[in-house]
Structure formats: C-alpha cells, structure tokens
Phi, psi and omega in degrees: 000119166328160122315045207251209192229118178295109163256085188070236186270353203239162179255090170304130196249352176169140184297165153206011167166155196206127194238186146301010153236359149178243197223175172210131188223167191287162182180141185264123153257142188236145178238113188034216217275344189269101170349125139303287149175179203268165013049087184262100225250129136282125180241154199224151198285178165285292159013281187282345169298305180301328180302347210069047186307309205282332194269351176260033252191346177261309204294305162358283203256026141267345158308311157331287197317323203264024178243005164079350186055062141256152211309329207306348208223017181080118163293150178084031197289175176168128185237164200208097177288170136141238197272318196248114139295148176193154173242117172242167199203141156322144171296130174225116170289132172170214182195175180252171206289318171321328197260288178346259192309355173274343176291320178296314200285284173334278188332313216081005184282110182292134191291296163096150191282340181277315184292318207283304196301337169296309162310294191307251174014291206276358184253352178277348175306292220291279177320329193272334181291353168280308164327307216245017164254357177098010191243158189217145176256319121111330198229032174312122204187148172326296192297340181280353183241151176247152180227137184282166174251029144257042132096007176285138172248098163269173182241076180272004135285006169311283171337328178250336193312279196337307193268343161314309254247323153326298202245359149334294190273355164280023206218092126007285195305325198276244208336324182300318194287325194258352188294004141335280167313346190242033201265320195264036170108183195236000155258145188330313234249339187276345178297306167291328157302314169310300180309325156334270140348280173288337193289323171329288175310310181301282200298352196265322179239037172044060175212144073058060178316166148243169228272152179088141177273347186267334170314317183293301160244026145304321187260339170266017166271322209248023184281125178246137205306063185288352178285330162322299172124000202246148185261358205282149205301142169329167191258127181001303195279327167290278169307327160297311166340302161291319177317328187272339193257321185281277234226041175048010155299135195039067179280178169307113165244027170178166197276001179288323203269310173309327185280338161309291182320312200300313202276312186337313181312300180277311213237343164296348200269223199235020196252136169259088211268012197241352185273319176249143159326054193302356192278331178296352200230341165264357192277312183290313184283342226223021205286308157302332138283339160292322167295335161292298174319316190283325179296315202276343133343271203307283178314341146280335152300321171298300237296204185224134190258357177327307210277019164270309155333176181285324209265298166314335180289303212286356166266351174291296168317322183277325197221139130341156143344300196271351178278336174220055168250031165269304188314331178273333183275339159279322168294323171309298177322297203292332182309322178285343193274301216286010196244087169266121203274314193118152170079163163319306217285310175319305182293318174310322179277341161306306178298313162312298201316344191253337184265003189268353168261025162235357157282186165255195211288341184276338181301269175340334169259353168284320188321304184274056126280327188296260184004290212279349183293320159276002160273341163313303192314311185315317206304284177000307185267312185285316165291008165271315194298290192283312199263008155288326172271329161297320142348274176329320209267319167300317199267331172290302164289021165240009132322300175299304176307317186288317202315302176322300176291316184319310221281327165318326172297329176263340150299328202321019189002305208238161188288329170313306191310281207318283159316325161280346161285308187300318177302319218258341156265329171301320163303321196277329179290326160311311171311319203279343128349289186279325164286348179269322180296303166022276168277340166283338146312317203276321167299321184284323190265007179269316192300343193257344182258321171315306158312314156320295167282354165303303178310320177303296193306314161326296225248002144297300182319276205317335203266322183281335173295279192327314183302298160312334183253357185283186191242137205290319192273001208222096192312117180310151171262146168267166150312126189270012150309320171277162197236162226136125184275126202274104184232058159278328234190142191240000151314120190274124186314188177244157179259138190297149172302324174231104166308111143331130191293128210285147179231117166329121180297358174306288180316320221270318174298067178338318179284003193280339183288144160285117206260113179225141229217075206306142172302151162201167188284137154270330182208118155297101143316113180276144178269158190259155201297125185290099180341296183327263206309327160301286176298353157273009207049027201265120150092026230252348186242058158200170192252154168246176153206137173223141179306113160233169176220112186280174129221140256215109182309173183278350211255327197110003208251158179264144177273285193209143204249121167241140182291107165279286194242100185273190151235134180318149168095169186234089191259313189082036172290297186302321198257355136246033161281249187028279158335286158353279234280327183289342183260335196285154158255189212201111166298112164314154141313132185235130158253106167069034174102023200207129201281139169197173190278120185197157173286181192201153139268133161200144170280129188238117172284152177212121188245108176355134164282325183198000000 
C-alpha cells in the first residue's frame, strides 16, 4: 500500500511538476475505500495563499464555466477552499513545457524548429479562443501549458490565469521567476502575445529572454536555433514574427490578424509543424518517467484506501501500521467483492473473481483473459458514456444557436442582414446534421459493445459451469474418439509401426490465432472551416473532405496523423483536420480482447460557406 498525503478531497499521489506558484501533482478520488479515477490537483506557494488565492476560487470556476469545458484548457474543474486551497481537472499523463525545454536542454535533445512552431501553434489556439469568450490570460508562461505525452498541449491555467494574473504581483517568487514573461505591458491583449513570444524564443533557442526590451532586442539579434543544434541566425520570416509580438514593431491590434501572421508563419515557410510526432519525442524524452506513472497509476487502481477513511484514521490514531495491517488487507477482499461496476460485464467479472481458486493454471489464464476483456469492454463503455454526454451537450447548444438565429431572421431589416443570418442557418442545419450522423454512430457502437459483453459474459459462464459441476473426487474419462493422453489406466498402449510426426499444438489449434479488431472512432471533433481559405475566399460554394489515417494508441489517444487524402493548395484545410482528428477520440485496436496500437481511416468534411 502507497503513501499518500490528504488534501481536501483527494488523496495526493505523487509531485509531477513545480512552478512559482505551487505544484501540480497526480491525486486519487477514492469512493469509500475504493478507487474512483485520477486526478490533476494544483496546490498554491504559501505566497499565493497569502496573497489570497482562497477568496478567488468563485471567479476560478466561472472562468472553467465560460471556456465551455474544452479539452484545449483541461476538463473537469472543481476548486476547494481552506489552509491547502486547490484546483483540480481531469488527469492527463505529461509534464509541462517549462520541464520539457529544461530537459532537452539539459539532456541535448534537439527540439527542431516543426516541435516549437507546433507546441507554439496549440497554445496560441488556445489564447485566441479565450480572447474571443472575453477572457484574457495576463500570466503566460512555459508552466502554464501541459503537454501530454501523446503530444497534446493545454493552456491548463487558463481558468485560474485571470485571477493568478492579479495576485501575481503580491508573490517575490512569481515576479523574480517569471519576469521575463511579463515585459509586455498592461493591456491584455499585447501582454499575452508576449508571453507567446517569449514561449516561442524560448522553445527556439532553449534560452531565457532577458529583462528590458533593448536587452530583448540584443538577444533576438544575436539568437540562433540551439534547439535545433544548429548556430545558424532565426530564419527571417520567424524573427520578424517575434519582432511584432517581443518589441511592438507592427504590432498587432488584434487576435484575428495575429492569427492570419501566425498560420502565415506554419504553412508559407519550409516549416511542417505537423510532420513530426511531438508525442514521439515526449515518448523519448520523458520515457522513464512515463513508465513510473504509468506502474505507480496501474498500483492505485488496486490499492486498498481503508486507512484513508473515517474508519481507517481512527485506526491510524489508535494503533501503528503494523497492529492493524491485517484488518486492512481483510477490508481490501471486502472492498473487491463489494465493488459492482454494473451491467453483464460486472456479474461476469464477479463470477471470474470467484471461479479462478477453483481451475487449474490453463483454466485461470483463460479467465483473466476474459476479465480483462471485460474489463476493457467497461473502460469502453464509460468513454461511449462520456462522448455521449458530450454530444448531447453540442446538439443543444445548437439548438439554442438556430433558435437565436430565427429570431435574428425575424429582425433582420435589410436583405444583407437577412442573407447573412440565413446563410449562418443553413450552416447550424448542416451542424445539426452532422451531430445526428454523430449520434447515430455513436448509438451502433454503443449496441456493438453491448453485444460484446453479452458474448464476454456467455463465454465466462461457459468457462465457469464446467468447472463448477464437474465432480471433485472422481476425474472425467475422455471418450476414445478424442486424442489425448488417457491417465484412467495405467497400462501403456502399444506403439503404431508407423508414428506419425508430432504437430505443435499452437498450428494445429484455430482457437490459438489471434483475434484482431481495428481502433475505430469514437466522438469526431468537427474541424473548423481554415481562415486562409476564408479570407482568400477560395472555393467556398463547395464541400471539401480530407482523408487521415490515425494511428491510435492502447489508450486511445491519436499517435500520429497522415493525409491520405487531402485538398489541394495551402489553404489549410489537411491541417485542420488534423487538428480535429488530434482532438477526437478514438476505441483502441484490441488483440485477442486487449487494447493495442492500430490505424483508423476517417473522413473530416468542411462543409460550403456559402
């Protein structure tokens, strides 16, 4: 049994990472003695308590509220006042960018100009989609994005920045550390391209701005691509880029027009930020630690949380460790039995748990193959569950959106007005479309997994009746049709004149083949129609569609994304699919009942403007 430390509600579990404004650490919700799911719990410095961090904790999750619960900023918020204030989110194994570029950098592991402009990309996404909900982030910085080690970036302080960005200048630590990041001034929108900026600079030459803008553009005159490995000077079309977001030439005035530079930036160069794997490259660096997470995760799911309870404390308090770690290790049994997941899949994993001390060792291992197949099958079902409810939550608010537009439709005075609301309905009908093929997939694969455990369950029972009925003292006879060594009798056969050459019981056995199961999709991310192509106008009274081939983690996560089929031109359609497809979720490929790594094809439609 772990360690772990009582925070509020969660049972903390491990540090995964530590900034100037606390920690962020991995945390166990537990439902009475029993695991629940994981957890990503932010603890605040003594700095930021004092500063008052606990009185800012309403605005926290209206900030949650009004970013909508997208994946770009972390799912799941819930803050928790008193002496330990915390902010939690749903788990995403990774680490934050700030760990990143210091590891590479340690390490020597070149970043390469396609990982910055990629990482860079998903956190400038992130800020202008803040922008345009009215929120501003004020405190940007390497620590503010976590990056998954499937190669995913949120902006997981985004919900909390606003109110960080505040209580900031109360914190010694924050301005010493961070004061880099904070060079661009007091209005919202250049302060946050700077951080941008600097996150930039930073992932390009693994250095540090430094403080004062004539200090800023000393150092981006003589900065050269060490992330690369290479001394050769930024490439032109990048350092002018930083020049407008670090030292206001031709600044910005807005997120629209930066974000035209920005994509100008990704698909006019010699740059792909989309060609190489950053989940491969988090996969290399951070490899050992993932395999820690992932062992010490898999041991928390087991473990037994009695001594976290109310019942468990007052036994902590009465006794040592060693006086009632029997009492716990019998409450851990009761705990397994008492734990019904739900549905055919449940009663099946019951009935294995009761039948694997009564086979022998080959009975037992098909049981826990079955087991774990229902247990995939459950996993399964809860993420169909969830990307059901997310649905749910898209076909209402576009419900809301036509309601909204009709009644624009009926103000509407001039035939311009008119035509641009009626085109912007004709789009929500198209949406609204597209979420009904959605759910009606998403309906077939939930009847497709039921049926999957109705079958799981049939062939545990089969596997569990023989066992149970057979009669304990008196050992079956086979039949002498069947072939087999016969140990009825202790009289030895006689041997045929011509033996036959003995065949490995693998070849000879069908059922010994592996039964594989392509990933296929679960909740499609519609992609969004590419600014380029709007504002060049191009092609806009027509539907595009472009071809990927995913390939798709045990986990579920997209690895890595290839274009089968694109749309011509550097419009930026394929790379926003991509994105899509990087957002989507996904049923791993299963061998022999067991999530593993395989592709997928899928089509992402951009459906006419007009």
């Amino acid at each position: 049994m772990a360690t772990y430390t009582r925070t509020g509600s969660f049972l903390l579990a491990g540090q995964l990472a530590k900034d100037p404004f606390g920690s962020i650490h991995r945390a166990v919700v537990t439902t009475g003695a029993a695991f629940e799911r994981h957890m990503l719990v932010r603890t605040f410095s003594d700095e930021i308590v004092q500063a008052g961090i606990n009185t800012r904790l309403t605005d926290v999750m209206k900030g949650a509220q009004s970013l909508g619960g997208s994946r770009a900023y972390g799912q799941g918020y819930r803050t928790e006042a008193g002496r330990v204030p915390l902010v939690a989110c749903e788990f995403v194994p990774g680490r934050s960018l700030a760990q990143l570029i210091e590891k590479a950098r340690m390490e020597q592991i070149p970043f390469g100009v396609d990982h910055a402009l990629s990482v860079i990309q998903g956190v400038a996404q992130s800020v202008v989609q803040m922008h345009g909900k009215g929120l501003t982030h004020g405190v940007l910085s390497p620590h503010s994005v976590w990056v998954s080690f499937e190669g995913a970036t949120q902006l997981i302080d985004a919900p909390y920045a606003a109110s960080l960005a505040v209580l900031a200048p109360k914190s010694v630590t924050v301005q010493t550390i961070l004061s880099p990041y904070f060079q661009g001034g007091d209005q919202p929108l250049a302060r946050d391209l700077f951080g941008i900026g600097a996150i930039l600079f930073e992932l390009l030459t693994f250095e540090k701005l430094p403080v004062g803008l004539d200090a800023v553009g000393a150092a981006l005159n003589r900065a050269t691509l060490k992330a690369a490995q290479e001394e050769a000077p930024l490439p032109p079309e990048i350092k002018s880029f930083l020049s407008r977001l670090l030292l206001g030439t031709t600044p910005f005035t807005n997120m629209e027009t930066f974000n035209q530079e920005l994509e100008r930036v990704l698909y006019d160069g010699d740059f792909s930020p989309t060609t190489f794997s950053l989940a491969f490259f988090m996969h290399t660096l951070f490899r050992e630690e993932n395999d820690k997470d992932t062992a010490a995760m898999k041991a928390e799911q087991s473990d037994n949380y009695t001594g976290y309870t109310a019942v468990g404390e007052a036994m902590r308090s009465g006794a040592g460790r060693a006086e009632h770690i029997d009492t716990l290790q019998e409450e851990q049994e009761k705990s397994k039995k008492n734990v019904i997941i739900g549905g055919v899949a449940a009663a099946a994993l019951l009935v294995l748990g009761a039948v694997f001390f009564l086979g022998g060792n080959r009975k037992n291992s098909e049981l826990a193959a079955l087991q774990q197949q229902l247990a995939d099958l459950q996993r399964q079902q809860a993420l169909q569950e969830q990307a059901n409810m997310d649905l749910k939550s898209k076909q209402a608010a576009e419900v809301l959106k036509e309601q909204k537009l009709q009644e624009q439709l009926s103000q509407a005075k001039s035939a311009t007005e008119k035509e641009a609301v009626q085109k912007q309905l004709e789009e929500s009908k198209l949406q609204k479309a597209e979420l009904e093929r959605q759910a009606k997939e998403l309906a077939d694969r939930q009847k497709q997994l039921q049926a999957a455990q109705q079958a799981a369950a049939a062939k545990a029972q089969a596997v569990v009746e023989p066992t149970r009925q057979a009669p304990p003292s008196v050992p079956p006879v086979a039949p002498p049709s069947i072939s087999g060594p016969q140990q009825t009798q202790n009289i030895p056969a006689p041997a045929p004149s011509n033996p036959a050459p003995l065949v490995p019981q693998a070849e000879t056995n069908p059922v010994a083949q592996a039964v594989e199961v392509p990933a296929t999709l679960v909740n499609q991310v519609a992609p969004i129609f590419p600014m380029r192509a709007m504002a060049q106008k191009w092609e806009l009274n027509k539907d595009h569609t472009v071809r990927l081939r995913i390939f798709v983690s045990e986990s579920g996560q997209a690895l890595t994304v290839k274009v089968v089929e694109g749309v011509a031109g550097s419009y930026g359609f394929d790379e926003a699919a991509i994105d899509a497809a990087k957002q989507s979720t996904y049923q791993p490929a299963t061998r022999d009942g067991k999530p593993v790594k395989g592709w997928t094809e899928i089509n992402f439609r951009f459906p006419k403007r007009r």
